[in-house]
Each structure stands twice: as C-alpha cells, then as structure tokens.
Backbone bond lengths (Angstrom), bond angles and torsions (degrees), N, CA, C in turn:
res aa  C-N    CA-C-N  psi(-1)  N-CA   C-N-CA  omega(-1)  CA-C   N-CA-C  phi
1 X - - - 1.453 - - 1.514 109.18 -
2 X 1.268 140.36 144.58 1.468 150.00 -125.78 1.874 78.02 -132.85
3 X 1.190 95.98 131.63 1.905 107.26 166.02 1.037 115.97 -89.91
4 X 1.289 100.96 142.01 1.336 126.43 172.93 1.209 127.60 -66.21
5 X 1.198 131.39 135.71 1.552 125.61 -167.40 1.081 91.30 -136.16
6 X 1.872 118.89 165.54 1.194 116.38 -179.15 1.474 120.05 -107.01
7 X 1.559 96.02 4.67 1.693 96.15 163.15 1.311 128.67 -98.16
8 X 1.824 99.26 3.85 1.474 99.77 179.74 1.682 109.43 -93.69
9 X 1.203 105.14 1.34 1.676 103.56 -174.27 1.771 111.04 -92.22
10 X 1.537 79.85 -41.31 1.753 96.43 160.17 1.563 131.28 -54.28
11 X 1.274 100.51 -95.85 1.571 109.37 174.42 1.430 101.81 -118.97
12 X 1.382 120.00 137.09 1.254 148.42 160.10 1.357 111.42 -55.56
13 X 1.443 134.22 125.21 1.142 103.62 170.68 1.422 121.05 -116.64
14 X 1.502 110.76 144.46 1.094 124.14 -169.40 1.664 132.13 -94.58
15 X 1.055 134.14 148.15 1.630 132.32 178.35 1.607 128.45 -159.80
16 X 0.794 93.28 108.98 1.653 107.79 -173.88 1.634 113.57 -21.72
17 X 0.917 126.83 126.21 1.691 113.48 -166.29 1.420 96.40 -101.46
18 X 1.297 118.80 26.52 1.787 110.27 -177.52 1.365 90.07 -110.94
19 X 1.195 119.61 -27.69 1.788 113.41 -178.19 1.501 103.79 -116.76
20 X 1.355 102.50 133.36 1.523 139.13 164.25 1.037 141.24 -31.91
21 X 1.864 98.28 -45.44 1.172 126.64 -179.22 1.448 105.54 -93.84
22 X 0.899 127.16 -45.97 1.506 141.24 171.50 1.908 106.92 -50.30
23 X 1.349 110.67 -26.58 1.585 112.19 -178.13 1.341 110.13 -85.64
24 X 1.608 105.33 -40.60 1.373 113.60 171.47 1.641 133.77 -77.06
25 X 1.144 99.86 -22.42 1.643 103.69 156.63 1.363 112.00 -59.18
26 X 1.012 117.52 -65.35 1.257 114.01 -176.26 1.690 138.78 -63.81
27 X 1.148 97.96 -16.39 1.395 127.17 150.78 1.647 126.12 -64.36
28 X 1.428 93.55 -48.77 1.820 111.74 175.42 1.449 98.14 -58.29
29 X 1.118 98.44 -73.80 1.897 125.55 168.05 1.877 97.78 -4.56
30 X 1.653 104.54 -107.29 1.421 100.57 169.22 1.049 152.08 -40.03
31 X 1.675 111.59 -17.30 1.552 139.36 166.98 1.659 96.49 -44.51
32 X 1.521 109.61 -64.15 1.223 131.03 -147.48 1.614 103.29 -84.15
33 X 1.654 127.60 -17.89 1.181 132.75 173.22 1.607 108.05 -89.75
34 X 1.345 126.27 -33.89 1.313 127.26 153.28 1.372 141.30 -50.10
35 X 1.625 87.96 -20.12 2.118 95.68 -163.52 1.821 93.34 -88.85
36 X 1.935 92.55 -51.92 1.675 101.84 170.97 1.412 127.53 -57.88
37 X 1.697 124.75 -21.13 1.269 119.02 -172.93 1.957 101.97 -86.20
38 X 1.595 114.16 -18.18 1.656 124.38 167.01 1.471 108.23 -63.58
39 X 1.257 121.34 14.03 1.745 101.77 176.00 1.701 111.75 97.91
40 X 1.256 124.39 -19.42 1.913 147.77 163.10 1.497 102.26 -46.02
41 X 1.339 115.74 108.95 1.341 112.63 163.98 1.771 105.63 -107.83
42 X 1.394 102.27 110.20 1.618 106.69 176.67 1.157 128.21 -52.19
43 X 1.500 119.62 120.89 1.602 134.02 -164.58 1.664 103.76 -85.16
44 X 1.792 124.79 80.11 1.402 101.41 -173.64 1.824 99.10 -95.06
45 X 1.364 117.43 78.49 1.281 114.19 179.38 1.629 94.32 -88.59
46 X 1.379 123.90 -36.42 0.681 136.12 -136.02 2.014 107.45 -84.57
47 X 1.700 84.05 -35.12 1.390 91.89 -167.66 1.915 94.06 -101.19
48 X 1.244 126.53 13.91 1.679 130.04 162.14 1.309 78.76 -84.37
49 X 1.422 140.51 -71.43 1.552 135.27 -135.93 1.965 81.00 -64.04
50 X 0.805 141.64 -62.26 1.505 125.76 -158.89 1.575 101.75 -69.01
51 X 1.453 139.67 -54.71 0.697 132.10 179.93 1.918 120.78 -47.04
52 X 1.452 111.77 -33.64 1.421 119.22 174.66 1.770 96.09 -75.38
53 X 1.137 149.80 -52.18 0.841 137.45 154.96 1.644 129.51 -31.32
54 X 1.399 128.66 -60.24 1.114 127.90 176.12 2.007 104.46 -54.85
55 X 1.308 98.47 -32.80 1.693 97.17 173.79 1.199 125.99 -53.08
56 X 1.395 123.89 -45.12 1.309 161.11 -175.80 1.906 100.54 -47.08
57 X 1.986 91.19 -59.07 1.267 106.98 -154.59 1.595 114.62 -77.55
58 X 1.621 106.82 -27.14 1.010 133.69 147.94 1.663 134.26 -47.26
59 X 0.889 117.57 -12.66 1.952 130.08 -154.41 1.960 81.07 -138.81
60 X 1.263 120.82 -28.56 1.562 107.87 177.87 1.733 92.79 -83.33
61 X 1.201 135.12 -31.97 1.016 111.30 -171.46 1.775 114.16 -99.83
62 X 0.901 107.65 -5.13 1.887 101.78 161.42 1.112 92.63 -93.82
63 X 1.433 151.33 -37.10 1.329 102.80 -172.99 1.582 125.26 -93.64
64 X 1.641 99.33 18.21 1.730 116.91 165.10 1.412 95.03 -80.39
65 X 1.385 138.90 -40.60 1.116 124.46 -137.79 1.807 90.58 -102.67
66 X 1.196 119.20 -52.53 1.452 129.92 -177.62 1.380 122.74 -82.94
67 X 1.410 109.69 28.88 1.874 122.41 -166.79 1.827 99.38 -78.13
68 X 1.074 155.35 108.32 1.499 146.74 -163.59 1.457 124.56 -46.23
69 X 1.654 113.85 -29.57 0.908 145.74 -159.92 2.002 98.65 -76.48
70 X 0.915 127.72 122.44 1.665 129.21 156.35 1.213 119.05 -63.23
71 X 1.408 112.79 163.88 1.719 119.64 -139.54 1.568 78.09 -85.17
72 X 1.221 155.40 -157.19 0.924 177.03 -64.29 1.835 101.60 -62.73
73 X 1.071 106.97 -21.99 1.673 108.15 -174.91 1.452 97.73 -99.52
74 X 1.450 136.20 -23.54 1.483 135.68 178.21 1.401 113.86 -105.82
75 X 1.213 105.10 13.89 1.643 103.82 172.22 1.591 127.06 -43.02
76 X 1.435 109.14 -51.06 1.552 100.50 154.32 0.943 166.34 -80.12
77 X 1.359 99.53 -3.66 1.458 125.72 156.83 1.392 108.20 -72.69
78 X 1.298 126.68 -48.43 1.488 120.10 -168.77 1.438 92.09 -77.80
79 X 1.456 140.28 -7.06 1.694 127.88 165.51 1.309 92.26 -69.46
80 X 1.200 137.18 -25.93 1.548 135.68 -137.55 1.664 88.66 -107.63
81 X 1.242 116.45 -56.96 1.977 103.83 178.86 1.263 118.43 -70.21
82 X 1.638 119.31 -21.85 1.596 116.53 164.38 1.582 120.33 -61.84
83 X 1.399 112.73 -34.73 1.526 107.22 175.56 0.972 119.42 -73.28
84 X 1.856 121.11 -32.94 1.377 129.38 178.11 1.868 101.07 -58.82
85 X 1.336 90.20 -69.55 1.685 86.72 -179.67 1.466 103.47 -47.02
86 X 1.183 166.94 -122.34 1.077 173.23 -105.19 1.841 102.00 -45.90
87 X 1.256 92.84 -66.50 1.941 110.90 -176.88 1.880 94.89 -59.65
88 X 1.156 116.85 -54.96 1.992 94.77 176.55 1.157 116.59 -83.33
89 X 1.442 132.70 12.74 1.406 140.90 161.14 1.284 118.54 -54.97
90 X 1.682 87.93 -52.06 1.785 127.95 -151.99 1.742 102.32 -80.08
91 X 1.493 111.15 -31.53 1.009 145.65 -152.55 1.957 90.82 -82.18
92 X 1.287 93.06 -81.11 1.677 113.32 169.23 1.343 117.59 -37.31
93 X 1.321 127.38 -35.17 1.456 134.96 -170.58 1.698 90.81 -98.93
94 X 1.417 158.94 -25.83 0.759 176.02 168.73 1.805 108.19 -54.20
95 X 1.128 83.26 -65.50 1.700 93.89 173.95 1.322 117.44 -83.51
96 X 1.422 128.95 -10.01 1.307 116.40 158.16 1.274 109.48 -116.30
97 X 1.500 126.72 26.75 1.264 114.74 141.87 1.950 128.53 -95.42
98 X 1.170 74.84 -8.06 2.296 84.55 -163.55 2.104 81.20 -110.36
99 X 0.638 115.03 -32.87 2.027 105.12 -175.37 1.473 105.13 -91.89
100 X 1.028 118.54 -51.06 1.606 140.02 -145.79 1.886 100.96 -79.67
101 X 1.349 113.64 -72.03 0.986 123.21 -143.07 1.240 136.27 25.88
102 X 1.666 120.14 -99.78 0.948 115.34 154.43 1.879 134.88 -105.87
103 X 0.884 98.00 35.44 1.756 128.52 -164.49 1.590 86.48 -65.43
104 X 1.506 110.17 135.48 1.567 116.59 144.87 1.147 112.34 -115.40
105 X 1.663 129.91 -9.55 1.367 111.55 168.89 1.659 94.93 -135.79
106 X 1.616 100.86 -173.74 1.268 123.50 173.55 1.424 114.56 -159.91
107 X 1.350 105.20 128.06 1.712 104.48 -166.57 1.278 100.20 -136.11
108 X 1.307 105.13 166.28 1.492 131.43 -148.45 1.842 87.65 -117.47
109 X 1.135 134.44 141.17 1.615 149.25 -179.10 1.565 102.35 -61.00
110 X 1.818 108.37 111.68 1.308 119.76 177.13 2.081 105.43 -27.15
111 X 1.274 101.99 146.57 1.757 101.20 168.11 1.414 125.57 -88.64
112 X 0.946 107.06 121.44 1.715 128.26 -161.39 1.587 123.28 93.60
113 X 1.818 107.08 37.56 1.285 109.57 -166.81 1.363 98.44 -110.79
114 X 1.356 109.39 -179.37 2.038 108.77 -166.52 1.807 75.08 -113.14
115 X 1.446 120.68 10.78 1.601 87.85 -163.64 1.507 86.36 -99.39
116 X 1.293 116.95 154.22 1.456 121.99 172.10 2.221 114.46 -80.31
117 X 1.110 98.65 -28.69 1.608 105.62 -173.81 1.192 102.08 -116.83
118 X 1.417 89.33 158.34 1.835 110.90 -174.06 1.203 94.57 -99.85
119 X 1.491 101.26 -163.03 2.001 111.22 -168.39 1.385 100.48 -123.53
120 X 1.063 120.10 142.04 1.993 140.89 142.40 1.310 106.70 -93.72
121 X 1.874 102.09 113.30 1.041 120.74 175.61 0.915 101.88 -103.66
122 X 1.544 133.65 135.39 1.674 140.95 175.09 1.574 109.31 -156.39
123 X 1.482 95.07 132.80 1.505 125.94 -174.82 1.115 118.66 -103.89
124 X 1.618 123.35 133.27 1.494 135.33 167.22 1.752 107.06 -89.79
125 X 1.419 120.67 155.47 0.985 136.49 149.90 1.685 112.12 -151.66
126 X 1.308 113.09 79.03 1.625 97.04 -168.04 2.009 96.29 -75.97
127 X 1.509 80.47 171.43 1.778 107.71 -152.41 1.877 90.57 -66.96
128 X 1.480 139.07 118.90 1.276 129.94 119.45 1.639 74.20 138.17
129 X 1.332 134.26 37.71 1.547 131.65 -146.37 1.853 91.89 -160.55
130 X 1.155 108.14 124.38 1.365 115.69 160.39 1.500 116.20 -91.31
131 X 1.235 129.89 5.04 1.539 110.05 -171.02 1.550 96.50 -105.86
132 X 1.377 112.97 128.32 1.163 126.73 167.88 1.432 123.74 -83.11
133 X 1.518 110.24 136.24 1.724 94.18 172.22 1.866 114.13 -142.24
134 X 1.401 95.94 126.27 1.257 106.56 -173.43 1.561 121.08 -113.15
135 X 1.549 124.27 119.54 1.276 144.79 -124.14 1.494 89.60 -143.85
136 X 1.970 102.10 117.75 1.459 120.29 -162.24 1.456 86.95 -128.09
137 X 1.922 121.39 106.69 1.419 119.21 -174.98 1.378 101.33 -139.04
138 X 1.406 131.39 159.10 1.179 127.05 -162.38 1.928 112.72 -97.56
139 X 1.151 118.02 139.34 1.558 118.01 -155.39 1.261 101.76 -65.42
140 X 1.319 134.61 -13.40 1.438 130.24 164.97 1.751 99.42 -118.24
141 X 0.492 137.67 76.98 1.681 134.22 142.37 1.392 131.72 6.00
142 X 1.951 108.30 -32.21 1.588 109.20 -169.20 1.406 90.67 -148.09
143 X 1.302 108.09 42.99 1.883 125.70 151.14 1.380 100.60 -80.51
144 X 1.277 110.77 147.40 1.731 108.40 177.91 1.459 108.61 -84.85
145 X 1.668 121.93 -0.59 1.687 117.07 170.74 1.539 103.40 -102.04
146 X 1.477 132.73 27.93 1.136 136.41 -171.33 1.641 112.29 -92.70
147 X 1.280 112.60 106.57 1.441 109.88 -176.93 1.724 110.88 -79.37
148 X 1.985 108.11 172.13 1.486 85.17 177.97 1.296 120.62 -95.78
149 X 1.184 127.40 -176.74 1.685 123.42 -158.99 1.502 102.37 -89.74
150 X 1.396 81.17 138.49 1.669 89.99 -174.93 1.886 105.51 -96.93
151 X 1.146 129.37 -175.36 1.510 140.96 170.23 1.754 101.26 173.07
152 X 1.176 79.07 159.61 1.510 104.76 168.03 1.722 116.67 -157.50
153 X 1.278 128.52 164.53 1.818 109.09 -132.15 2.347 69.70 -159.83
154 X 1.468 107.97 102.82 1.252 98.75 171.98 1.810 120.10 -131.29
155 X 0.809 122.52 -177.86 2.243 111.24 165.47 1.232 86.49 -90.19
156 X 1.506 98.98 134.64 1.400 119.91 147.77 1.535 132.51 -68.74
157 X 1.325 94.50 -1.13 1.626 107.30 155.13 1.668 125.51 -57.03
158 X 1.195 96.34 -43.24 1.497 101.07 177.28 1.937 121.38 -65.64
159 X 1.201 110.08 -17.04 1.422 125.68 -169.93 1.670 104.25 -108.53
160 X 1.313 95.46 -3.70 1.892 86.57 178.92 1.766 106.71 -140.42
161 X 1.624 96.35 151.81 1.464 99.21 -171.99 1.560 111.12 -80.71
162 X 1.233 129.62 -170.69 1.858 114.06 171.51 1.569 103.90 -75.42
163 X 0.849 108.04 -31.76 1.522 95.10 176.03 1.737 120.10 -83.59
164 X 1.262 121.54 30.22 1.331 117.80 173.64 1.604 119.05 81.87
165 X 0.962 113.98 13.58 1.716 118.78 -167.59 1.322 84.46 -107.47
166 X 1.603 108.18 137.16 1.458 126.28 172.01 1.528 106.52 -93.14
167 X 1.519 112.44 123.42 1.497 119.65 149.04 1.350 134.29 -51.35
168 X 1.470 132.87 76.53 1.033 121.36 -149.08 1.477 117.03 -87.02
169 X 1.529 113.86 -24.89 1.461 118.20 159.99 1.083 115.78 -40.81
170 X 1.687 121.16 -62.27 1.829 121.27 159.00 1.433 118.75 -15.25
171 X 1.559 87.90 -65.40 1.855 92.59 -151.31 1.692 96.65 -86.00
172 X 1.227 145.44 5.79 1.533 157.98 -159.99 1.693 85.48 -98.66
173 X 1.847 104.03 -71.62 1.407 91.93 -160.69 1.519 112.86 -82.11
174 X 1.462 131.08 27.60 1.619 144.56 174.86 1.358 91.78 -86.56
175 X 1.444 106.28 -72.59 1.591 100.95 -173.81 1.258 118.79 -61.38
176 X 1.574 121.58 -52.08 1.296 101.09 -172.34 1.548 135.67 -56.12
177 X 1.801 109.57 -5.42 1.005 140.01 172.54 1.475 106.19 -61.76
178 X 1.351 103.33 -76.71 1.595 100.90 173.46 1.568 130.09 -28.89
179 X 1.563 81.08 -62.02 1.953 92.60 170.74 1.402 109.72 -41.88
180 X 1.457 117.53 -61.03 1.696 110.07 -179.30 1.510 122.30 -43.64
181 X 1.826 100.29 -36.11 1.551 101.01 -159.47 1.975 89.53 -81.48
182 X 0.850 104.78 -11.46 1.962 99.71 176.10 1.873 109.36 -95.35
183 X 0.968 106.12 -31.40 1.331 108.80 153.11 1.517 143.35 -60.87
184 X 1.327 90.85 -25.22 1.746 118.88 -174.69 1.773 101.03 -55.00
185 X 1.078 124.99 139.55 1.502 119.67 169.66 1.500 107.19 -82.94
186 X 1.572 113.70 151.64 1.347 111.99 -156.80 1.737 100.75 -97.74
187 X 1.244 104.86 156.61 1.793 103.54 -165.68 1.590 97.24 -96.17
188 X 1.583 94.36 134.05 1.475 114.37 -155.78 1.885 103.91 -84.06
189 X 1.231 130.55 99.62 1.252 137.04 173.01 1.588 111.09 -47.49
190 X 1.673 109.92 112.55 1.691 98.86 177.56 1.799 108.83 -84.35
C-alpha cells in the first residue's frame, strides 16, 4: 500500500514534461521530503558555507564598484578586489565541485542511531534522457559505520501521469526502498 503524504491530498504536484529541469526539481523536491519525513535532519552547513561565501563575493564587488575614490587614483585597490573576487570565486566553484557534485541534500545521522554519518543524496537526470538516477551514500565514506552507496537509475515515465502530475505513492515507495536497501545491515562473510 503506497503512503500517504500530506501534500498529495492537497496539491498534486505538477511539472511540465517538456523540461528536464522542471521533472527534476520536483523529483529532488520529494526526494528531500521523503529522506526528512524517515527521521533525516538536513545538514545545510554546507549550503551557509556557500551562501557566506557568495556574501563575501558580493561585498568585494560593491565595494569595487562604490569605493569614493576615481579610477585612476584607485587603480590598486580595484587590482586588489579583482583578485579577491576571482580567488573566492575560484574558491566557491571549487567547493561545489569536489563536495557538492550532484548532492541535493545532506543529512546529519537519524537520532538514536548507532550510525555516526548522515547521507548525500544526489540525483542524475542527464539532458534529452528520461532515466533518472538517485544515489544514497554516506556523508563520510571512510567512517567505519559507513555503508556502501546505494542507487537505482529508472524512467520517469513511470512516476508521472500524461499530464505531468507526479505519482507520489510510486515514487514514495522507490525511495523509501532505497533508503531501506542503504540501511540494510551488510551480510557478514565467514
């Protein structure tokens, strides 16, 4: 029997099936209401550290742009906020390429669990491609309670009606499936 959620009684949710991005939000979307409604409290340390960064990068460039001084008398200073901006740019793209990848969440280890790490959940939808793939791995990898990463890779045909309405009973008991099979204790080789 398919669970009940309380946004499916409400509003249905809907997504244009001509765009990609629009399928996968909404997919990400429920990913992320499924992982949190299992006991997952989402770790956004990750996404303040970019956001304090984008602040940073932001505040270097008004005060390049709004410095009192005219260009020929602030010339080195404005060499001086272009490198800054450039190096926490470089910095920002850095950290969401080697941490980030394709992650939409990050969670912190259910409470009252023996596991020490939470999960990075991250989803594929490459461009002109219906098969989705959603990838359940543990936020440290080389913790000794770190299980191995689970995925499963399906059409998003199966989770949506022709008119764009997501089945969410479908797509509820897919994931929560996954979650079990990453949860599952691993069978001990004698």
């Amino acid at each position: 029997m398919a669970t009940k959620t309380p946004s499916s009684t409400k509003n249905p949710k809907k997504a244009n099936l001509l765009d990609h991005h629009s399928i996968k939000h909404i997919l990400d979307e429920s990913v992320t209401e499924i992982v949190t409604s299992r006991g997952y409290v989402e770790d956004v340390r990750m996404s303040n550290v970019r956001l304090l960064m984008g602040t940073i990068i932001i505040i270097i460039a008004l005060v390049a742009q709004f410095y009192p001084k005219k260009f020929p008398e602030n010339r080195d200073f404005l060499i001086g906020c272009i490198v800054l901006y450039i190096v926490f740019n470089g910095l920002l793209q850095l950290i969401i390429y080697t941490k980030e990848k394709n992650a939409i969440m990050f969670t912190y280890p259910p409470a009252g669990s023996f596991n020490s790490t939470g999960l990075v959940v991250s989803s594929k939808l490459p461009r002109f491609s219906d098969m989705y793939t959603l990838t359940i791995a543990s936020a440290d990898p080389e913790s000794i309670s770190a299980q191995k990463p689970v995925h499963f890779t399906t059409s998003v045909t199966q989770w949506f009606t022709k008119d764009g309405i997501l089945v969410e009973g479908l797509f509820w008991k897919d994931v929560e499936g996954l979650i079990n099979d990453y949860n599952r204790e691993p069978k001990k080789s004698k």
